[in-house]
MIDOSE-1310 file (N, C-alpha, C; in nm, 2 decimals, decimal comma, always signed):
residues 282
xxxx	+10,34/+9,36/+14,06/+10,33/+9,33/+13,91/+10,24/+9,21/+13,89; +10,14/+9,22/+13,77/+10,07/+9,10/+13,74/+10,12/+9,04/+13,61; +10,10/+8,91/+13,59/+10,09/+8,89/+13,49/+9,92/+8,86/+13,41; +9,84/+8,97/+13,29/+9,73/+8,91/+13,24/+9,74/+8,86/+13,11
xxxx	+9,62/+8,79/+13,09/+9,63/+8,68/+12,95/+9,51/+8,70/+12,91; +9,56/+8,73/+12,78/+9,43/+8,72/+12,70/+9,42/+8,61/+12,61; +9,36/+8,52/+12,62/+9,34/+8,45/+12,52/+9,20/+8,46/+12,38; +9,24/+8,46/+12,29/+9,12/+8,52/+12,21/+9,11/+8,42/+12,09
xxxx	+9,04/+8,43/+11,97/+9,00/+8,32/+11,88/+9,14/+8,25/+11,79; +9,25/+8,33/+11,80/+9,34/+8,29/+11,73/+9,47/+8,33/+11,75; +9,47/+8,40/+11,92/+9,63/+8,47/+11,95/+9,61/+8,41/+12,06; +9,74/+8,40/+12,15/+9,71/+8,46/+12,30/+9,82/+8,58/+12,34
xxxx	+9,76/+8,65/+12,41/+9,82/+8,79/+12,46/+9,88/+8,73/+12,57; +9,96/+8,84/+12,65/+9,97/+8,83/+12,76/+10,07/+8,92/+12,81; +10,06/+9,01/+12,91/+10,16/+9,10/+12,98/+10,22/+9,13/+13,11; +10,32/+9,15/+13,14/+10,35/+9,17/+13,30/+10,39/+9,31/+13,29
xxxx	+10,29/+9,32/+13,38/+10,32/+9,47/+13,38/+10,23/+9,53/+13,54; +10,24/+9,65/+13,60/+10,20/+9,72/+13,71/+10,07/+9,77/+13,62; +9,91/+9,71/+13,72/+9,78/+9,79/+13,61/+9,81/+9,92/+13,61; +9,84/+9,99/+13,69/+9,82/+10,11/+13,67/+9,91/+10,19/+13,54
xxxx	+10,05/+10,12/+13,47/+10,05/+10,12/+13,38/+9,96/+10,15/+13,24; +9,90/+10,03/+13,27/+9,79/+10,03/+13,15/+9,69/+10,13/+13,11; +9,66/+10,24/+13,19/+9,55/+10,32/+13,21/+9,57/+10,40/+13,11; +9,73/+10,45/+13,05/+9,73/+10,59/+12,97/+9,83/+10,56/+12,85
xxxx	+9,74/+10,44/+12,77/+9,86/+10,39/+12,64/+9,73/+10,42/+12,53; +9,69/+10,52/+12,50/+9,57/+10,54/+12,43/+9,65/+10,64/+12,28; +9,60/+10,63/+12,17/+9,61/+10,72/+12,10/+9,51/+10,83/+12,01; +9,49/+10,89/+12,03/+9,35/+10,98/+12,00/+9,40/+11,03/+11,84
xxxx	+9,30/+11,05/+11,78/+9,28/+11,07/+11,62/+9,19/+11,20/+11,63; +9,22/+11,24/+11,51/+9,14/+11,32/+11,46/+9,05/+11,27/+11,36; +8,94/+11,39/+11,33/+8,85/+11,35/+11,24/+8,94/+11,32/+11,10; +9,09/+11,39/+11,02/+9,11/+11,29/+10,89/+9,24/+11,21/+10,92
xxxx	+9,22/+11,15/+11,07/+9,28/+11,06/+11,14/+9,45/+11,12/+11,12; +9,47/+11,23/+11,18/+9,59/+11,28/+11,20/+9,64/+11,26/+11,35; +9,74/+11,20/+11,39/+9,78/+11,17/+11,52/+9,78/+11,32/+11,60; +9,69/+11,29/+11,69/+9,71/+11,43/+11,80/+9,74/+11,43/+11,90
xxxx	+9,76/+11,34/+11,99/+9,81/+11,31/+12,10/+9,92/+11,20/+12,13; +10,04/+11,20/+12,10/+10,17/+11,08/+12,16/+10,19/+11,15/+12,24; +10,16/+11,14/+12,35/+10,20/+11,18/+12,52/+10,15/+11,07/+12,55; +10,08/+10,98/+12,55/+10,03/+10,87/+12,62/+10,04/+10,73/+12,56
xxxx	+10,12/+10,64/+12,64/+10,17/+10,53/+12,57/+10,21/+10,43/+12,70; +10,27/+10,31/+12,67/+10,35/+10,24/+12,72/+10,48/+10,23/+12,68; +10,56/+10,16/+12,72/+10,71/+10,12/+12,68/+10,72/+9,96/+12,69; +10,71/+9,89/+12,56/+10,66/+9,75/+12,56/+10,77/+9,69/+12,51
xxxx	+10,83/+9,52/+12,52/+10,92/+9,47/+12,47/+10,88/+9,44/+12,34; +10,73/+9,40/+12,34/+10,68/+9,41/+12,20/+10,60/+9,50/+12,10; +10,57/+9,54/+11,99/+10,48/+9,60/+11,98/+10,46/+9,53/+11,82; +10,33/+9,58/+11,78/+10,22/+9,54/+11,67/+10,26/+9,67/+11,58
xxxx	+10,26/+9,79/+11,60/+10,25/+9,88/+11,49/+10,34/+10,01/+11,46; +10,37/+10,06/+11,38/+10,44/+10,19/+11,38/+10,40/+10,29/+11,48; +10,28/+10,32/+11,46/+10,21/+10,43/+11,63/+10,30/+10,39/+11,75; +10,27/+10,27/+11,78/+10,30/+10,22/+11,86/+10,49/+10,23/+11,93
xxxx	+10,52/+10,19/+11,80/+10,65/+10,19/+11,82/+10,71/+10,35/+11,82; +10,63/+10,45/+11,79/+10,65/+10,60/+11,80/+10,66/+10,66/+11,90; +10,52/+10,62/+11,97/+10,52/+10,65/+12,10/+10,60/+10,58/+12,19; +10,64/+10,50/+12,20/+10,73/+10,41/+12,27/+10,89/+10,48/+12,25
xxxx	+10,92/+10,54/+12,15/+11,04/+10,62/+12,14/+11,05/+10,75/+12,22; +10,93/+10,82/+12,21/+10,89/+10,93/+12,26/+10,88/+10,93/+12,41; +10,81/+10,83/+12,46/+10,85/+10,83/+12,62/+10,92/+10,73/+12,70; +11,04/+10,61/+12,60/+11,11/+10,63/+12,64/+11,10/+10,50/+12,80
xxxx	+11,14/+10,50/+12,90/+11,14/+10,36/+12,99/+11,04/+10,46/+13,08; +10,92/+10,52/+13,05/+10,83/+10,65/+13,16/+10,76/+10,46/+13,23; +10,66/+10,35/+13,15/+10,61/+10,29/+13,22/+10,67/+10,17/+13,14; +10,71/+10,08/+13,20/+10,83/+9,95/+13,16/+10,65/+9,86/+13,16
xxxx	+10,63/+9,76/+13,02/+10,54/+9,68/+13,08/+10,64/+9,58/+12,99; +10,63/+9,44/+12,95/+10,67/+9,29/+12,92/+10,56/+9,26/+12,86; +10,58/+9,26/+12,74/+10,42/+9,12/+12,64/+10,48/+9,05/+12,58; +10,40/+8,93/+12,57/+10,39/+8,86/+12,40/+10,27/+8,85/+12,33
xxxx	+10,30/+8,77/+12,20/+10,18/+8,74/+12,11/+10,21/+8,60/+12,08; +10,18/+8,50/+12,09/+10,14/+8,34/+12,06/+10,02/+8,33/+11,97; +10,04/+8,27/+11,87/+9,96/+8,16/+11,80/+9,90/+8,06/+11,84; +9,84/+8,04/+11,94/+9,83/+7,90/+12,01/+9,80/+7,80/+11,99
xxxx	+9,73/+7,80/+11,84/+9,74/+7,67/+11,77/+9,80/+7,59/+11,73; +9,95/+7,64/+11,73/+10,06/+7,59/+11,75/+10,10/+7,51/+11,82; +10,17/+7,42/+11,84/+10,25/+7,32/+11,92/+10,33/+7,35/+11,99; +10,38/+7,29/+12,15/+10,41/+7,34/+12,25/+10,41/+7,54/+12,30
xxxx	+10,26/+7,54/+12,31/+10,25/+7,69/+12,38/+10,29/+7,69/+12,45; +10,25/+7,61/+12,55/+10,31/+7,65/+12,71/+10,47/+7,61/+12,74; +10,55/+7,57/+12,64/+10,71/+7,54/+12,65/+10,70/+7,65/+12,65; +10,66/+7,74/+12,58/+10,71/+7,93/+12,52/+10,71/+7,97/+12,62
xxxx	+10,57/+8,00/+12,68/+10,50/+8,06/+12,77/+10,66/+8,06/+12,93; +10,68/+7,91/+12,92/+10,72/+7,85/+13,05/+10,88/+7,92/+13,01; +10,94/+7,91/+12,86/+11,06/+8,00/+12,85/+11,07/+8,13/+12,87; +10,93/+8,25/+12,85/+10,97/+8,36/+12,85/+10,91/+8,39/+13,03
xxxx	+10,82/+8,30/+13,06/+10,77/+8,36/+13,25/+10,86/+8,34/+13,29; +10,96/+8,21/+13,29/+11,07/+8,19/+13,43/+11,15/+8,25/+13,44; +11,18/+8,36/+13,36/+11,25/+8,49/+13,35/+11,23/+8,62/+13,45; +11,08/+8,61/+13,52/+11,02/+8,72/+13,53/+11,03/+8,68/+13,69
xxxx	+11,01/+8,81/+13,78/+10,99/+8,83/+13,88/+10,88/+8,75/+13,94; +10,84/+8,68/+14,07/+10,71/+8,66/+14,07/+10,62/+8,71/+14,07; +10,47/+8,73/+13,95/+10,37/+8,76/+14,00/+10,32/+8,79/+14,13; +10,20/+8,94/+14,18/+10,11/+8,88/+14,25/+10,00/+8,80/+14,23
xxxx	+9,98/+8,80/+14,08/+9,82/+8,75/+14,07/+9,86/+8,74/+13,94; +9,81/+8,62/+13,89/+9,78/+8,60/+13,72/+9,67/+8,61/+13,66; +9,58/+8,70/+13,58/+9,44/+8,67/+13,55/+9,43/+8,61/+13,37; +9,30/+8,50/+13,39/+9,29/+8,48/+13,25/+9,15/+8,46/+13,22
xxxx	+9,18/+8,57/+13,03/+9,04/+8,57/+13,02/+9,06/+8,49/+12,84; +8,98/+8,41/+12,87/+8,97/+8,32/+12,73/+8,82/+8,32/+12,70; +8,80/+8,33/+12,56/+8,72/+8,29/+12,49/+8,64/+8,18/+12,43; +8,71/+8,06/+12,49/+8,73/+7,91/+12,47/+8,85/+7,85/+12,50
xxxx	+8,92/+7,79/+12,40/+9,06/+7,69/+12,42/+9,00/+7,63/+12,60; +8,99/+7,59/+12,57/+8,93/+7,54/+12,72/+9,07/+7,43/+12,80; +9,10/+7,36/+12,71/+9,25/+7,28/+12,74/+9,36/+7,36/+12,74; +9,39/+7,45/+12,68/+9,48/+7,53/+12,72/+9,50/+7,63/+12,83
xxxx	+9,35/+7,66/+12,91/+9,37/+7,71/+12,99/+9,39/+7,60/+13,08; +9,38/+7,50/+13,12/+9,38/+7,42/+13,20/+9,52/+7,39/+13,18; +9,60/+7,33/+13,08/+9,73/+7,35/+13,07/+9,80/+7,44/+13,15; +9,75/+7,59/+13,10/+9,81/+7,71/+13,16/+9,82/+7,73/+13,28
xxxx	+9,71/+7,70/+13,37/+9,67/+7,70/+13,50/+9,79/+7,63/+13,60; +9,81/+7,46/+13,52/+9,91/+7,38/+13,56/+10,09/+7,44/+13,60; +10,11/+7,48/+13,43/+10,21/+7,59/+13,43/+10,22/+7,70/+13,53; +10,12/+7,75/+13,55/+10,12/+7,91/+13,63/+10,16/+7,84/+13,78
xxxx	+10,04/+7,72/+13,82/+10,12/+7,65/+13,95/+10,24/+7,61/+13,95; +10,33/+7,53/+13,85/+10,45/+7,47/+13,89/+10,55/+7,62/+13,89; +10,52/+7,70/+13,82/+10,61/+7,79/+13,86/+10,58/+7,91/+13,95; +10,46/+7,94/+13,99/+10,44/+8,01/+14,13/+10,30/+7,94/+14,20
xxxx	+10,40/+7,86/+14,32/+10,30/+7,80/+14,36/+10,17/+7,86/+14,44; +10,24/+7,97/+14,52/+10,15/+8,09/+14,59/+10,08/+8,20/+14,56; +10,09/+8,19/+14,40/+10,06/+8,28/+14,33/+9,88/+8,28/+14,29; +9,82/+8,40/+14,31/+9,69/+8,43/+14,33/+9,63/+8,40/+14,19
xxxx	+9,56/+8,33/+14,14/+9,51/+8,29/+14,02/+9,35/+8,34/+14,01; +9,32/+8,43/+13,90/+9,21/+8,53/+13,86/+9,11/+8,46/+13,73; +8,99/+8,38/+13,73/+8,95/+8,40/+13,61/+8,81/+8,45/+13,61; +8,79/+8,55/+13,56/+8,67/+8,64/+13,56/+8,55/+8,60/+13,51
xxxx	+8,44/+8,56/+13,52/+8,28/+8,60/+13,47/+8,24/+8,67/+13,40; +8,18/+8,68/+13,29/+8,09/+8,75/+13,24/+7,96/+8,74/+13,38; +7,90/+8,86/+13,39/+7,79/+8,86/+13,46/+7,66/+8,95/+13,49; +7,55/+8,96/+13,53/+7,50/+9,03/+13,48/+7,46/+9,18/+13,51
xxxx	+7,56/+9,22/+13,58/+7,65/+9,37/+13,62/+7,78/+9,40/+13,69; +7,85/+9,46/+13,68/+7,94/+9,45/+13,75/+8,00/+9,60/+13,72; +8,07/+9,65/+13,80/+8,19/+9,76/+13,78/+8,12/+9,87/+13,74; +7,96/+9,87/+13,78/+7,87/+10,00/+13,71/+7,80/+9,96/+13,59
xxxx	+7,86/+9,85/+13,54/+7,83/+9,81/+13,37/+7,70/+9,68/+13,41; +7,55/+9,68/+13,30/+7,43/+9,64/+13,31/+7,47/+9,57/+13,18; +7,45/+9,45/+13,18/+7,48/+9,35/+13,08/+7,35/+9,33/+12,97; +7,33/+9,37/+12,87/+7,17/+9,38/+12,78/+7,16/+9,27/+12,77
xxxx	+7,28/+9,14/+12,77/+7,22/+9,02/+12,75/+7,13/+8,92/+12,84; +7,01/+8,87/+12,83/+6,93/+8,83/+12,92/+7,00/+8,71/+13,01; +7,04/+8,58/+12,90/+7,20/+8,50/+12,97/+7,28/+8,59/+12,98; +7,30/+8,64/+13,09/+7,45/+8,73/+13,06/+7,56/+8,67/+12,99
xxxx	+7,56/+8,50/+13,04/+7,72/+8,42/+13,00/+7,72/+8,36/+12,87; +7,63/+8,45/+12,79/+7,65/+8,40/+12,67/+7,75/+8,48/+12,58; +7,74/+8,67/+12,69/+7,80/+8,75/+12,64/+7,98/+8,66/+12,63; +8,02/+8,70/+12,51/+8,22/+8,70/+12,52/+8,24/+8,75/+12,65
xxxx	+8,36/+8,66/+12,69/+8,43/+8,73/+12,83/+8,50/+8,89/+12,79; +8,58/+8,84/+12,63/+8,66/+8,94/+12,58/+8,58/+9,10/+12,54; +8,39/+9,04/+12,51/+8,33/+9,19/+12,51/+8,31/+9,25/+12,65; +8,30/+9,19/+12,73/+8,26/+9,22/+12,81/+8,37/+9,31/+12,92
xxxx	+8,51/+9,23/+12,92/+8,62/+9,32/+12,97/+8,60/+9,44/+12,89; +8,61/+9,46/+12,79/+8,61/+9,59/+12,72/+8,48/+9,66/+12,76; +8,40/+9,63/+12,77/+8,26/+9,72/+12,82/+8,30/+9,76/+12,96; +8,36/+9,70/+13,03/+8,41/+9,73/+13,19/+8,51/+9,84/+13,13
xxxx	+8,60/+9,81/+13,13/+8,71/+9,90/+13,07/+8,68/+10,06/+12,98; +8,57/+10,01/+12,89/+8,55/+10,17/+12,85/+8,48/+10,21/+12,99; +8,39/+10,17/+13,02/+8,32/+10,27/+13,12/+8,37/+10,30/+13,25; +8,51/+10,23/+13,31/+8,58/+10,27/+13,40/+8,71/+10,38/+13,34
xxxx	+8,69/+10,37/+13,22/+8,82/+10,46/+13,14/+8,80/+10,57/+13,07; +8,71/+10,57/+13,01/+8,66/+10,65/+12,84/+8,50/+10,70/+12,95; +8,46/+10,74/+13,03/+8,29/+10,75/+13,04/+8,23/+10,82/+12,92; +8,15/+10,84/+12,94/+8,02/+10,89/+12,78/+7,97/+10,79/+12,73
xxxx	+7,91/+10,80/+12,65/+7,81/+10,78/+12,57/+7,91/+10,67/+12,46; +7,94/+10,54/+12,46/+8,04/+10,53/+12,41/+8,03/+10,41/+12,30; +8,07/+10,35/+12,17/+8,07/+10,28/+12,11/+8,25/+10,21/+12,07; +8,23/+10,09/+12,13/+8,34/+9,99/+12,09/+8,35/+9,89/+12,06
xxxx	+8,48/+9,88/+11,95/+8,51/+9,80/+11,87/+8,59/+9,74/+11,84; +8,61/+9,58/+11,84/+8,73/+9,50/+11,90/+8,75/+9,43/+11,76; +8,87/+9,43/+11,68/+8,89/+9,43/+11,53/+8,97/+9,35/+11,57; +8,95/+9,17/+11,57/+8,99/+9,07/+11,57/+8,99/+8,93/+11,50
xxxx	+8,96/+8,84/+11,49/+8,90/+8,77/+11,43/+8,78/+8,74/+11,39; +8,67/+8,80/+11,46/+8,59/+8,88/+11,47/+8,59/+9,03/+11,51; +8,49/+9,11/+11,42/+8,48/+9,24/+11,46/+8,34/+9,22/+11,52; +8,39/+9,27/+11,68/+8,25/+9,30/+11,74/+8,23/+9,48/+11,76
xxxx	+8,11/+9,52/+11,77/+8,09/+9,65/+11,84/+7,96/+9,65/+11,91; +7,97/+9,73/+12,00/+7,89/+9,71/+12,14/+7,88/+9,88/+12,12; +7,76/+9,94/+12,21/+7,75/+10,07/+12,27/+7,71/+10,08/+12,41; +7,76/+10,14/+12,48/+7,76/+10,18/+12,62/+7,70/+10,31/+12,69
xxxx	+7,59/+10,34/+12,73/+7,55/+10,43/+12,78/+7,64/+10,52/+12,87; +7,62/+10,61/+12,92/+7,71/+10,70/+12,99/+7,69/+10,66/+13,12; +7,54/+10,58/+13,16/+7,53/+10,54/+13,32/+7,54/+10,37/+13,30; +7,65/+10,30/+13,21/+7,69/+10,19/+13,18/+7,58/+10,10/+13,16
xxxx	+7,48/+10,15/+13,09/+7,38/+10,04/+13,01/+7,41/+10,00/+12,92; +7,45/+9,85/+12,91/+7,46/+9,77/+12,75/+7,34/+9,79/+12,68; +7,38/+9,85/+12,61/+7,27/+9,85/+12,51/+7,24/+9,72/+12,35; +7,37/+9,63/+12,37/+7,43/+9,50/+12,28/+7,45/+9,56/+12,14
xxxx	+7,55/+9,46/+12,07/+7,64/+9,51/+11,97/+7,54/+9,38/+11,85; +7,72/+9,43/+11,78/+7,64/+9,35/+11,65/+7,79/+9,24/+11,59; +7,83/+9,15/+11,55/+7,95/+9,10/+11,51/+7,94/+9,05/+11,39; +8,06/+9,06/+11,30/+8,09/+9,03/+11,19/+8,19/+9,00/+11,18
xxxx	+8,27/+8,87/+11,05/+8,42/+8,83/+11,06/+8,52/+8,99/+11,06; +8,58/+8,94/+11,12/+8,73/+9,00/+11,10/+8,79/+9,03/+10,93; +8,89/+9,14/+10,94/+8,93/+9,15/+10,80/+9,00/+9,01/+10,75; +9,11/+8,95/+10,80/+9,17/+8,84/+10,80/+9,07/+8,72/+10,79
xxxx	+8,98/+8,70/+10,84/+8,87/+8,58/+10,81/+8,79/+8,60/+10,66; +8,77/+8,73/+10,64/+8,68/+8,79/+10,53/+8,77/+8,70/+10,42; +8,88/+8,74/+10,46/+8,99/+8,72/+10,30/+9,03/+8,54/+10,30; +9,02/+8,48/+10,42/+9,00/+8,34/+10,39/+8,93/+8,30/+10,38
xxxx	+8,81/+8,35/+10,43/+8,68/+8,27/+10,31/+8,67/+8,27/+10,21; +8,69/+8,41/+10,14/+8,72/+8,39/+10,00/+8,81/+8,30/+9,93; +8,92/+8,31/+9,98/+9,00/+8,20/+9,95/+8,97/+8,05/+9,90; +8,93/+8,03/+10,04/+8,86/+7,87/+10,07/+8,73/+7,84/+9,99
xxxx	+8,62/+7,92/+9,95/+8,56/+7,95/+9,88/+8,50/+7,98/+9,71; +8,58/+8,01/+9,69/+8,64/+8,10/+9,58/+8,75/+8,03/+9,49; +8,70/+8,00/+9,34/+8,87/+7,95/+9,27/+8,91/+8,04/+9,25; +9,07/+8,04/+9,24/+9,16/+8,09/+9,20/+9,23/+8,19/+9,28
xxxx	+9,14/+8,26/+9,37/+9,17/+8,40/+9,51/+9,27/+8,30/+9,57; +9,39/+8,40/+9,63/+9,46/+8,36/+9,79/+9,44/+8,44/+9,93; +9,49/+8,42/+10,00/+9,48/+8,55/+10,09/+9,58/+8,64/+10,06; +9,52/+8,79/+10,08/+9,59/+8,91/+10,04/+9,63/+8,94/+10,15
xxxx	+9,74/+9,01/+10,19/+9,76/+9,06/+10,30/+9,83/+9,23/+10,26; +9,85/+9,25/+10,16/+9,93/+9,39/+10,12/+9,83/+9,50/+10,17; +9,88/+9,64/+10,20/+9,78/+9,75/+10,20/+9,80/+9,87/+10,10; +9,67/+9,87/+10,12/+9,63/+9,98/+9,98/+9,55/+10,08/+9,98
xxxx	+9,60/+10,19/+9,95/+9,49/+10,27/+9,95/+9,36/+10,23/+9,88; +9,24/+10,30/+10,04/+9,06/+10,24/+10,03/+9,02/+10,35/+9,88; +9,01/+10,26/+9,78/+8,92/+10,31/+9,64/+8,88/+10,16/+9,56; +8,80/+10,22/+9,47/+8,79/+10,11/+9,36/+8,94/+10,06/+9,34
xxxx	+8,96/+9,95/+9,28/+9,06/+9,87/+9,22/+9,01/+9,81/+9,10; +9,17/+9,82/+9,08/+9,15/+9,72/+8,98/+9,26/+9,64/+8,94; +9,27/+9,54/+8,99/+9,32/+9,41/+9,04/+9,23/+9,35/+9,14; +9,24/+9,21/+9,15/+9,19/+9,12/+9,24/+9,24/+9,12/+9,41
xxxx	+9,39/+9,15/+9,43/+9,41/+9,17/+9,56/+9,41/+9,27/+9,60; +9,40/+9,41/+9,53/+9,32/+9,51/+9,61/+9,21/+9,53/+9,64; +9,12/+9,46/+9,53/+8,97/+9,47/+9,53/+8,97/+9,39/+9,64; +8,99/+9,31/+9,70/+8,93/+9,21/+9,84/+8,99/+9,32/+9,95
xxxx	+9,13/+9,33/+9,97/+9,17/+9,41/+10,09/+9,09/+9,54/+10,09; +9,02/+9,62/+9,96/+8,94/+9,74/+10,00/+8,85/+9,66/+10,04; +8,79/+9,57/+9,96/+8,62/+9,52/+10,00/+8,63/+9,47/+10,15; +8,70/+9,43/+10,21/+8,70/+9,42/+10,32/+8,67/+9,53/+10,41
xxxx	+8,77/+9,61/+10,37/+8,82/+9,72/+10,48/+8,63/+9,80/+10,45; +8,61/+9,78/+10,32/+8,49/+9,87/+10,34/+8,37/+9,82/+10,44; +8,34/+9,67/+10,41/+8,28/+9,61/+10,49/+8,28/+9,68/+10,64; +8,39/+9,68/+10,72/+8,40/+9,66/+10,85/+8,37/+9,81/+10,85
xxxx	+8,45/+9,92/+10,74/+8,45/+10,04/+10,80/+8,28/+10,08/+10,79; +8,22/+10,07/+10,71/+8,08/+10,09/+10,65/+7,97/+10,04/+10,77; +8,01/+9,90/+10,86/+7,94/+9,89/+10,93/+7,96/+9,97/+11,08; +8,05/+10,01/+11,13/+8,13/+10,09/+11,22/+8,03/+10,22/+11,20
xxxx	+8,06/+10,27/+11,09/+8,02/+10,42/+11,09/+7,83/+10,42/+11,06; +7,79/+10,28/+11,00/+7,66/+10,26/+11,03/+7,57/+10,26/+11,16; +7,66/+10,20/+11,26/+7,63/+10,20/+11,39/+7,58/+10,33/+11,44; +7,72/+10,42/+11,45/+7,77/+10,52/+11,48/+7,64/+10,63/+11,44
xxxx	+7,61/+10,63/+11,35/+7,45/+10,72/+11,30/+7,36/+10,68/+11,33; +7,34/+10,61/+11,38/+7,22/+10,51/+11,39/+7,20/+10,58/+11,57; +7,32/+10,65/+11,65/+7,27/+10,66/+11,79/+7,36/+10,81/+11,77; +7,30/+10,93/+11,75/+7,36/+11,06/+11,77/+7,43/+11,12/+11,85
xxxx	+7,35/+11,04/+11,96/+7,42/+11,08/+12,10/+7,56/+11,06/+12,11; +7,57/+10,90/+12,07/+7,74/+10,88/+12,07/+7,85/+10,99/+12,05; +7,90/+10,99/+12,16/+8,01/+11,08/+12,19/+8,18/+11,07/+12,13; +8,16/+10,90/+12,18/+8,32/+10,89/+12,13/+8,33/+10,73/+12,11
xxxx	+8,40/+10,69/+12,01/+8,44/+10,58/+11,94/+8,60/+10,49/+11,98; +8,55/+10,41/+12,03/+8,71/+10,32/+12,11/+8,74/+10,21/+12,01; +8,85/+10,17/+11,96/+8,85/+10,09/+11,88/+8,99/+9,98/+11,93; +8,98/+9,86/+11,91/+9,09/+9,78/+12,01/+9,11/+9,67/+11,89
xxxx	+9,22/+9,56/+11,94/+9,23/+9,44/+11,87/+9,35/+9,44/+11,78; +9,40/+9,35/+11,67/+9,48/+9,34/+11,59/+9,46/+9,44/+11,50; +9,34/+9,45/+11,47/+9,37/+9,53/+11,30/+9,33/+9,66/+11,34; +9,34/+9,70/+11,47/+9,23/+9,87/+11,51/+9,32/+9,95/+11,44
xxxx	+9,43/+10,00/+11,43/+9,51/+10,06/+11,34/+9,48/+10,07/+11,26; +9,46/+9,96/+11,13/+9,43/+9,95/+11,02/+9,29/+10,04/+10,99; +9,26/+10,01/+11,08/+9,09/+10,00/+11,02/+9,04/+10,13/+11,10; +9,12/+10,22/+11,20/+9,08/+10,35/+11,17/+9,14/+10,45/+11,16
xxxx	+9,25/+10,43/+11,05/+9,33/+10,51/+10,98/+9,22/+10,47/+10,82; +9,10/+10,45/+10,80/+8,99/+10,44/+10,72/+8,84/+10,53/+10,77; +8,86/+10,53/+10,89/+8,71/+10,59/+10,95/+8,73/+10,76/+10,92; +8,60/+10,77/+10,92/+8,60/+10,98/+10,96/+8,54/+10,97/+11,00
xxxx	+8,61/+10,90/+11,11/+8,54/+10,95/+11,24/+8,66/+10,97/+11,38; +8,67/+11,06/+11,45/+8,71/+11,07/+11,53/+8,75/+10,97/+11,69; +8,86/+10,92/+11,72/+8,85/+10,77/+11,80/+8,95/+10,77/+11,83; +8,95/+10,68/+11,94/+9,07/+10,64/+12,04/+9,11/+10,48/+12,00
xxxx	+9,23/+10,50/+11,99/+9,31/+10,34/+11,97/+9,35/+10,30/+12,07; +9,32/+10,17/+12,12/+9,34/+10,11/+12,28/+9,36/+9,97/+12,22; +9,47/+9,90/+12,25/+9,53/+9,79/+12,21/+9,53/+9,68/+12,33; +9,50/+9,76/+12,41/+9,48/+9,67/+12,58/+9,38/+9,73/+12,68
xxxx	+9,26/+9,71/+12,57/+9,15/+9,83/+12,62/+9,11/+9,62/+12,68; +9,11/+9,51/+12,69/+9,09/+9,37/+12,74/+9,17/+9,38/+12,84; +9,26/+9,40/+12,82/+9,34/+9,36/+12,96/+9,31/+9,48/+13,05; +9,28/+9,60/+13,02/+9,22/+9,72/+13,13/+9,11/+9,64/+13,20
xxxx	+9,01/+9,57/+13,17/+8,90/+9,53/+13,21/+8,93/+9,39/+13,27; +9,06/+9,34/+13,23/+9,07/+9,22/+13,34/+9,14/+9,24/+13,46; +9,22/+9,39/+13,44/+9,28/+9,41/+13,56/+9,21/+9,48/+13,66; +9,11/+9,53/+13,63/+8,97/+9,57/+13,74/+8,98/+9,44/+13,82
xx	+9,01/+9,30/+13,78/+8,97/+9,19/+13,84/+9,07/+9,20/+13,99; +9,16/+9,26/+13,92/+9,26/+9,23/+14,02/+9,29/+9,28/+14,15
């Protein structure tokens, strides 16, 4: 059992769990986004969404994995962190892939030693191939660590011709050739950033957070939560025409639920399509 960490612009992940677990927690859609496959899932202590929590009924203790979700902007992370690890079995290997917080991984690192001192510590590179995957970017290390697991991960998981999309505080999407050429993505805020700018910006707006069905409105907090949703979905499916060939559509992060229960397009929901690609590390 490992424990991986994701650290990303405004959460930190993190799960113990056996990788081979993680390979078949996927949920496949149809084109007017009708669930077609709950046969493949995990069994989590946590979860983010109704799907989620479906499938997790449906199969029941089949692969046992342990997560959380942290805020880590918050004050004493690593007290949490250090209350919910000294619970757990020891690790073989911890891996971490952060996007910055630069002191917090260094914090974390400290923690991970005082409580397993022999324990194998993993932090991965962006680089400029790896795992089959050809990095488009010329600095490779400029690429995100966090796109970059996922570009490993679809192409060790999902092969084809492939376009993915990580709906987090930023929305990135990237496309992947079928013989793992980056071909580079495009990024734009997150739905949750969209709506605090406005905010911050803007007299009189707050942030919305209610959902609504994607049409015209008419009120102010639906008109932002659609204009958003259209935003992200409009660029997604912009992509998506733009390369014919593309076969199949991956979609990951906090809001991937949200935001492709809006697409017609046909796609895979992968919620630890990051941590797939950090446990290649392992």
């Amino acid at each position: 059992m490992n424990i991986l960490i994701d650290i990303g612009n405004t959460r930190l992940k993190w799960i113990f769990a056996d990788c081979a677990a993680l390979i078949h927690n996927n949920v496949e859609r149809t084109d007017n986004n009708k669930l077609v496959n709950e046969a493949n899932g995990v069994n989590s202590k946590l979860t983010s969404s109704a799907v989620e929590k479906d499938i997790q009924t449906a199969l029941g203790d089949l692969c046992p994995m342990y997560e959380g979700v942290l805020f880590y902007r918050q004050q004493n992370v690593c007290l949490e962190l250090r209350s919910a690890w000294q619970l757990l079995p020891e690790p073989q290997i911890v891996a971490i892939a952060s996007v910055g917080a630069t002191q917090l991984v260094t914090d974390m690192i400290e923690l991970i030693q005082q409580l397993w001192p022999q324990v194998k510590l993993v932090i991965p590179k962006v680089s400029a191939a790896a795992f089959g995957v050809i990095n488009a970017y010329p600095e490779s290390e400029k690429l995100g660590i966090d796109r970059w697991l996922t570009l490993l991960a679809a192409h060790q998981y999902y092969p084809g011709f492939t376009c993915i999309v990580d709906c987090g505080t930023a929305v990135t999407i990237d496309v992947l050739t079928e013989q793992g050429l980056h071909l580079g993505g495009v990024i734009c805020p997150g739905l949750q950033t969209m709506k605090q700018s406005l905010a911050v910006n803007t007299a009189s707006l707050g942030v919305y957070t209610q959902a609504h069905d994607l049409a015209l409105a008419c009120n102010t907090a639906t008109a932002i939560a659609n204009g958003t949703l259209y935003a992200v979905v409009g660029m997604i499916e912009n992509v998506m025409t733009q390369f014919p060939a593309l076969n199949q559509l991956i979609v990951t992060g906090g809001d991937a639920v949200e935001i492709t229960a809006h697409l017609s397009l046909k796609s895979w929901v992968d919620k630890n399509l990051v941590f797939k690609g950090l446990s290649l590390f392992c």
